[in-house]
C-alpha positions in Angstrom: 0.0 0.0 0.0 1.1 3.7 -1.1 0.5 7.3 0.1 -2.5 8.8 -1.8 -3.2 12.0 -3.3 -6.8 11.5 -1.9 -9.5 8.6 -0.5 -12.7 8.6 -2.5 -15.5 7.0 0.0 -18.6 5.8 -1.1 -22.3 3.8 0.9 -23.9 1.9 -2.1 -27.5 0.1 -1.7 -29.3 -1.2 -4.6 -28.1 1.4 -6.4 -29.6 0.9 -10.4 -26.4 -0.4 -12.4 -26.0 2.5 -15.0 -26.3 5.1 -11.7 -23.5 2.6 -9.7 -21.5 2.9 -13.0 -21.4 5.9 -14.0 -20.2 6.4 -9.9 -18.0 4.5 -9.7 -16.3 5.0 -13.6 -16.3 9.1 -12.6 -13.9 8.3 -9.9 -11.6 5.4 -11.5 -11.2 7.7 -14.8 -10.2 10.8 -13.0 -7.3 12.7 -15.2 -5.1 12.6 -11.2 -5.2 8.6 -10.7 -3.2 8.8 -7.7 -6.5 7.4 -4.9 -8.4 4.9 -3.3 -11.5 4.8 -3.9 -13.5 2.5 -0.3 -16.5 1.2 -1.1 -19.2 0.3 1.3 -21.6 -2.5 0.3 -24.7 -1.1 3.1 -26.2 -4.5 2.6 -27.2 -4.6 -0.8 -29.3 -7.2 -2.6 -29.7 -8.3 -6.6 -26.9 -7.9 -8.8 -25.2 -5.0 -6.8 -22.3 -6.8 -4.9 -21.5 -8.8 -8.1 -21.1 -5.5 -10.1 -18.8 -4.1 -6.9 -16.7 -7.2 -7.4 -16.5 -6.9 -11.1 -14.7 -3.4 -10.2 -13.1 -4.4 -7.7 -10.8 -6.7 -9.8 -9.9 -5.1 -12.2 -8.5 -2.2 -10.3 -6.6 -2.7 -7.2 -7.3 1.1 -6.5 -11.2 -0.1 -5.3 -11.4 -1.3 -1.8 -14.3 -3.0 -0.9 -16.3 -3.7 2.2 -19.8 -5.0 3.2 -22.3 -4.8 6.0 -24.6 -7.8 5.8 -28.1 -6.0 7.0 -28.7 -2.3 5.0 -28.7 0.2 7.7 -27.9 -1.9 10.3 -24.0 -1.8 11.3 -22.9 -3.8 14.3 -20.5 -2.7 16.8 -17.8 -5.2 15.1 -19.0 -4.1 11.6 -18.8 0.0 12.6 -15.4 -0.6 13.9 -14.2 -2.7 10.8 -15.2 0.1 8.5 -13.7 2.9 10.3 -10.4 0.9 10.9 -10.8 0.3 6.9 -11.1 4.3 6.6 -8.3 5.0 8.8 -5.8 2.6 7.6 -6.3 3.9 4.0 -6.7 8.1 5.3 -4.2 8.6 8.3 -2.0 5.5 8.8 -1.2 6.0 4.7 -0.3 9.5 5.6 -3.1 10.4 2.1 -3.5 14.1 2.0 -7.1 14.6 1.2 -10.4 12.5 1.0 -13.6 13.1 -0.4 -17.3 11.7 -0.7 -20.0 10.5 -3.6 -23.1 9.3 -3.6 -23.6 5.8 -5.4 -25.9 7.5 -7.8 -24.1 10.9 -8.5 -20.7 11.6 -10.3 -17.4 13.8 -10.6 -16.3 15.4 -13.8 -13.2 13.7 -14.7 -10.8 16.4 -13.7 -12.6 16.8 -10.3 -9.2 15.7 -8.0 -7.0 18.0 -10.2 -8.8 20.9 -9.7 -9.5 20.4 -6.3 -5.9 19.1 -5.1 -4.0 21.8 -6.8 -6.1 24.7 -5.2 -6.2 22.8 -1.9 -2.2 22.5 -1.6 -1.6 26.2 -3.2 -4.2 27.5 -0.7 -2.8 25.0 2.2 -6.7 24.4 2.6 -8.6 22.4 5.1 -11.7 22.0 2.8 -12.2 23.4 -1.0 -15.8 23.0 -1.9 -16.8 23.4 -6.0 -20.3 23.3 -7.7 -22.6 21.2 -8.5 -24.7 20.4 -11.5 -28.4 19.3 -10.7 -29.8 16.8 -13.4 -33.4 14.8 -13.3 -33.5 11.0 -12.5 -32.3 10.9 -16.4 -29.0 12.4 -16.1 -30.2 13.7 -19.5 -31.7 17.5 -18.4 -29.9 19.6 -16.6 -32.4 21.2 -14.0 -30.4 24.0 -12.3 -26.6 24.4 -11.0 -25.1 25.8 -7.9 -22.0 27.6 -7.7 -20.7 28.8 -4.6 -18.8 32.7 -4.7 -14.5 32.3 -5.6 -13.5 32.5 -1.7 -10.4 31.7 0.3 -10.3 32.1 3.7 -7.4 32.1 5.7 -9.0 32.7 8.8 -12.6 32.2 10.7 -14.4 35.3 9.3 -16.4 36.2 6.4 -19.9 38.9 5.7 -22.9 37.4 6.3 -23.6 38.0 2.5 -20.7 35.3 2.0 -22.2 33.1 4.4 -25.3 33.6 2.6 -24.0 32.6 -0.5 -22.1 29.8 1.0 -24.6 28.1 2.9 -26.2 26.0 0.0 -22.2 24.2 -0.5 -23.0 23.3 3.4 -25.6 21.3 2.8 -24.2 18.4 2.1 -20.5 16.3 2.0 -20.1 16.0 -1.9 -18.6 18.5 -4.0 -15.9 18.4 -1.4 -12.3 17.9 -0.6 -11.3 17.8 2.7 -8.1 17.5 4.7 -7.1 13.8 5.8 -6.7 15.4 9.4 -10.2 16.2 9.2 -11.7 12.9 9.4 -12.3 12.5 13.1 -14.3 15.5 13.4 -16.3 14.5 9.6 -16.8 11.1 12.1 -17.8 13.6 15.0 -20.0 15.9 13.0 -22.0 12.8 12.2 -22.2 11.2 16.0 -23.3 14.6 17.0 -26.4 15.1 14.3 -27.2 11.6 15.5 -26.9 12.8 19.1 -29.5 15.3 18.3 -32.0 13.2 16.6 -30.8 15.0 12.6 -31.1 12.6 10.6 -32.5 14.1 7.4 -29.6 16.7 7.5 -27.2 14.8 8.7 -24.6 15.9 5.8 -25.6 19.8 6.7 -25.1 19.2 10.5 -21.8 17.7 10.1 -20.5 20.3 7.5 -21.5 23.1 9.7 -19.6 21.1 12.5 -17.0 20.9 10.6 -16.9 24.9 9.2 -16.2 25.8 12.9 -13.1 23.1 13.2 -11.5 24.5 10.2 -8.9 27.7 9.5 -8.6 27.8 5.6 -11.5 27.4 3.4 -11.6 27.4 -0.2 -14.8 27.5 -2.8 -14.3 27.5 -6.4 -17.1 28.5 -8.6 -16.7 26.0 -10.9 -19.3 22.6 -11.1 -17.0 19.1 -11.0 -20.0 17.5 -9.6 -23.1 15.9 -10.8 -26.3 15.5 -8.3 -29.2 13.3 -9.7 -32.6 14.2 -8.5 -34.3 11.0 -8.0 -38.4 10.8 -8.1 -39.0 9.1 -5.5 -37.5 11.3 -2.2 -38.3 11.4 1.3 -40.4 15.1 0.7 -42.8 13.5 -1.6 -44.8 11.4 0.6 -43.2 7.8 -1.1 -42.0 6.9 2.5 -44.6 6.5 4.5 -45.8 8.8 7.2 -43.8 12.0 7.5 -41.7 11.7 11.3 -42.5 14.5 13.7 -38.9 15.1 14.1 -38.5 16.7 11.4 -39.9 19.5 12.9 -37.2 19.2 15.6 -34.8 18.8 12.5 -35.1 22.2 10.9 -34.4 23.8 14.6 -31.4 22.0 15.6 -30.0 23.0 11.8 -31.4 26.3 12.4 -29.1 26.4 15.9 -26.4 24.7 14.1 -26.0 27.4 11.8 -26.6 30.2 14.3 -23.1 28.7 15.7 -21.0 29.1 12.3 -21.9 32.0 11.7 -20.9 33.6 15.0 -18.0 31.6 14.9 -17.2 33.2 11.6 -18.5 36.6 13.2 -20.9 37.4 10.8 -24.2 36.3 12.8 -25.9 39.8 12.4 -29.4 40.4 11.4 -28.5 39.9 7.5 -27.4 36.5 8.5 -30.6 35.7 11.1 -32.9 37.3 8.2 -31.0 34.8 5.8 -31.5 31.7 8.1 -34.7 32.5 9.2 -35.8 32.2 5.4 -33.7 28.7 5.3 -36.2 27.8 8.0 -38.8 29.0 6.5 -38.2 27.0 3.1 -37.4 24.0 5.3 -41.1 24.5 7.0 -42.8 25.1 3.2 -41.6 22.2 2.3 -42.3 19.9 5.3 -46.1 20.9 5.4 -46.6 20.6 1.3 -45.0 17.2 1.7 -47.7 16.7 4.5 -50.7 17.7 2.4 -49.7 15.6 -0.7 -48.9 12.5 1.8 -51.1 10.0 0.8 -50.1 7.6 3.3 -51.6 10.2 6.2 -55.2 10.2 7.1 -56.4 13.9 7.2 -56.9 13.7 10.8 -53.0 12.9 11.1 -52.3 15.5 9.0 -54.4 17.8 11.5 -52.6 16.6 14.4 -48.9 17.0 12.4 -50.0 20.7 11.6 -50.3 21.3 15.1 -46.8 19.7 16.3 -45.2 21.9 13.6 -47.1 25.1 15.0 -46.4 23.9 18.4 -42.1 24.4 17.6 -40.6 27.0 19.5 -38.8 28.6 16.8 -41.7 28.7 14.4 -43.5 30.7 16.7 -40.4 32.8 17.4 -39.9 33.6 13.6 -43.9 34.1 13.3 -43.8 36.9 15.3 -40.7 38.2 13.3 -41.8 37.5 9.5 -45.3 37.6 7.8 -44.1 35.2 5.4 -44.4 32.8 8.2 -48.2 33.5 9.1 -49.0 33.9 5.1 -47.4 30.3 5.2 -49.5 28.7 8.4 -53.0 30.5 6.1 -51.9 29.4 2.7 -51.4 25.7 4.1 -54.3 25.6 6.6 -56.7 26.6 3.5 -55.4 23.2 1.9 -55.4 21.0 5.3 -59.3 22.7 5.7 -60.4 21.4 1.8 -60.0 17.8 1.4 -63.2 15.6 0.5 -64.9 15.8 2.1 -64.1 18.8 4.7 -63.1 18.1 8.3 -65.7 19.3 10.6 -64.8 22.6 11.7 -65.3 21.2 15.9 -62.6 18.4 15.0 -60.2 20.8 13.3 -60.3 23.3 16.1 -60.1 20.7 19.2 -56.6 19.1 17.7 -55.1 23.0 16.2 -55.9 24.9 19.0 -54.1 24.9 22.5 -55.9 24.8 26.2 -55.7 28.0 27.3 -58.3 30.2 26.4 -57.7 32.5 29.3 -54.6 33.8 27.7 -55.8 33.7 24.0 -58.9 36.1 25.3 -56.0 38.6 26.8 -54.3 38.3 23.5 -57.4 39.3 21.0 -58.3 41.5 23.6 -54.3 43.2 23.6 -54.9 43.2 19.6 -58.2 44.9 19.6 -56.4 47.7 21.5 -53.5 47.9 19.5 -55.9 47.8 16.3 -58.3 50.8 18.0 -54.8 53.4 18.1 -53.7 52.0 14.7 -50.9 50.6 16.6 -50.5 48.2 13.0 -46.8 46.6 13.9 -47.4 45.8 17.3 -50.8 44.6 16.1 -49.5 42.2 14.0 -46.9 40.8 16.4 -49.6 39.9 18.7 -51.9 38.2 15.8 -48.3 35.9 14.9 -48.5 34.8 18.7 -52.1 34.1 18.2 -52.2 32.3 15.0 -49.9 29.7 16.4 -52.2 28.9 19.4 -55.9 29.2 17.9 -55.4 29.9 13.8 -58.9 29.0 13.4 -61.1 31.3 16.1 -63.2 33.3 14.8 -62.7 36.1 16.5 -59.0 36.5 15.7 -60.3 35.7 12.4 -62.2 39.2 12.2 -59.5 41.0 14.1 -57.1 39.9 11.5 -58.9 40.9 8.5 -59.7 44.1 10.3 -56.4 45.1 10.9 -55.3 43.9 7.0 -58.4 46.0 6.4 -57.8 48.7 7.9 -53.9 49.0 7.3 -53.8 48.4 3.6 -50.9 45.5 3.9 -50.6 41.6 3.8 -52.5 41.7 0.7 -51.3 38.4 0.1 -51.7 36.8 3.3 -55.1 38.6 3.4 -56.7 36.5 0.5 -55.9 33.3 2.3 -56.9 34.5 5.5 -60.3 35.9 4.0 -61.0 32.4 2.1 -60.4 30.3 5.6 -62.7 32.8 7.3 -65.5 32.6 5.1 -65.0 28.6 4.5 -65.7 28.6 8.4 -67.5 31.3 9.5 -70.5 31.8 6.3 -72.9 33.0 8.6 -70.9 35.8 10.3 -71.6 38.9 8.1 -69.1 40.8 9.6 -66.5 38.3 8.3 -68.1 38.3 5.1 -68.2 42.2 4.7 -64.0 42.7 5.5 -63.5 39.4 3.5 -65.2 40.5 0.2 -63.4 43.8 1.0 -60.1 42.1 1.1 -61.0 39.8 -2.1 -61.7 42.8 -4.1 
């Protein structure tokens, strides 16, 4: 065994053969042929560990390992694996190791590019861009290239973290320093430590970001993300786990940490990450909605664990966007066929304490009566998250929407849900067809 330019690692599981491949070919055929390339058999079935061999023998570069039970590592197995990582990373003395996904790919000269820029640069981690194709590989859907930046200390704007942030979201597209590889192994046991595991790959890179001196990102895409159809956010996996809620928080926190390490954790950076959280939200309760594995009364009681998240109710009171979000999906949660009763809907979304939700619309009806509009709608956020269907803060929302000429958009849901509800409450009905006109 030899000193390596770099260790390419890779998990494979049932990967579809031309996807395995083109993975595996990407790496072997890179124009720098000085690696290793471990591969991890996670328990495969079919044809898989037969195509693995096949590699395997004819290029002694290809190490191969296997797990017998997919997910499902014992402490013997675990230890094997990360002995077989070592061995090949530290004990080799290799400078630099990187990551793919069995069904993604690097552009040939992926480990030039990277290694020369790494060792000019002296680099802990050099990050590059990446091209998003469909389940094809034939259309290219979008690309993401992160700003020219090198680093040679902890600090950067928050409009470089900004930009930066997408590259952290996952370990491809990567290079990074041998050294590195207990804390990549510690970035993962902490996201499992704290429950992440869709988002693992963000938690750890974030992790890592705060371990690190010298960063490097080249805008330039040397790697190839495929966009399966079936994912995790499409409702093809069953019911949706409420700790995904818990999820986008401890990312949320996680990056609240590297960007103060990098001291750039302003309000452009908390305005940045709020709308990360934000997205992540979107796209947890549209996965929800289009679950069809979810009976509508599950989806009720889901609804209400997300509003019941400290830090959605925190950025509610913050950001409109994030009450425009709780109407515009709580008009589609109200509408299946046939509609939920209205009694049902309200018993599961709303929370026990009507003493304080009366001192709340009655706080908001003050605020509304001096015009008092920001405060106003502060109030209505902290409401909406512990009674969005009462009918009362129903009317005081539209009033104030009404009455202040804003939240035009978040006024049309809000004036649909009210008069789906409420039909015979002409009040309701007069601010509503206001709103709608």
């Amino acid at each position: 065994m030899r000193q390596a330019k770099a260790v390419f690692m890779m998990v494979v599981y049932d990967t579809p053969e031309s996807w395995l491949r083109q993975a595996i070919e990407s790496v072997l055929h890179q124009t720098c042929p000085d690696l290793y390339f471990l591969i991890q058999d996670n328990g495969s079935t079919g044809q898989t560990a037969e195509i693995l061999r096949e590699y395997a023998g004819r290029d002694t570069r290809i190490v191969l390992f296997r797990n017998e039970v997919n997910n499902a590592m014992t402490p013997e197995e675990n230890a094997a694996w990360w002995n077989l990582v070592c061995r090949y990373t530290l004990e080799l003395e290799s400078e630099y190791f990187a990551v793919l996904d069995s069904d993604d790919s690097y552009a040939p000269d992926f480990l030039e590019v990277m290694y020369q820029i790494a060792t000019e640069k002296q680099a802990d981690l050099v990050v590059c861009g990446t091209t998003m194709v469909d389940e094809s590989g034939e259309k290219t859907l979008r690309e993401r290239l992160p700003p020219a930046l090198a680093l040679e200390r902890r600090e950067m704007s928050a409009s470089q973290f900004a930009q930066e942030y997408g590259s952290f979201r996952s370990v491809w597209g990567k290079l990074f320093r041998a050294s590195l590889l207990w804390e990549y192994g510690n970035g993962f046991a902490q996201a499992a430590s704290q429950q992440v595991r869709n988002g693992a790959d963000t938690f750890c890179i974030l992790y890592l970001m705060r371990k690190i001196t010298r960063f490097v990102s080249v805008p330039k895409s040397l790697h190839t993300y495929r966009i399966r159809n079936a994912s995790v956010y499409q409702g093809t996996q069953g019911e949706l786990s409420p700790n995904r809620v818990r999820e986008g928080e401890q990312l949320f926190l996680a990056a609240c940490q590297t960007a103060k390490s990098y001291t750039c954790l302003n309000w452009e950076a908390m305005h940045f990450l709020y709308d990360v959280y934000h997205y992540h939200i979107h796209d947890l309760l549209a996965s929800l909605l289009d679950n069809p594995s979810m009976s509508p009364e599950r989806k009720v009681s889901y609804f209400r664990t997300v509003l019941d998240a400290p830090l959605f109710a925190q950025i509610g009171e913050t950001s409109n966007r994030m009450v425009w979000l709780v109407d515009q999906m709580l008009l589609r949660l109200l509408t299946p066929a046939p509609p939920l009763p209205l009694e049902y809907c309200c018993s599961l979304l709303h929370r026990k304490d009507s003493a304080k939700q009366d001192i709340g619309k009655r706080q908001l009806l003050e605020l509304l009566d001096r015009d008092a509009w920001e405060q106003a709608r502060r109030v209505e956020a902290a409401l909406v998250v512990q009674c969005p269907l009462d009918e009362e803060l129903l009317y005081l929302r539209l009033r104030r929407m009404a009455d202040c000429g804003e939240d035009w958009e978040n006024a049309r849901y809000a004036a649909q849900i009210a008069r789906l509800l409420y039909p015979e409450n002409t009040a309701i009905g007069k601010l509503a067809e206001s709103l709608e006109s």
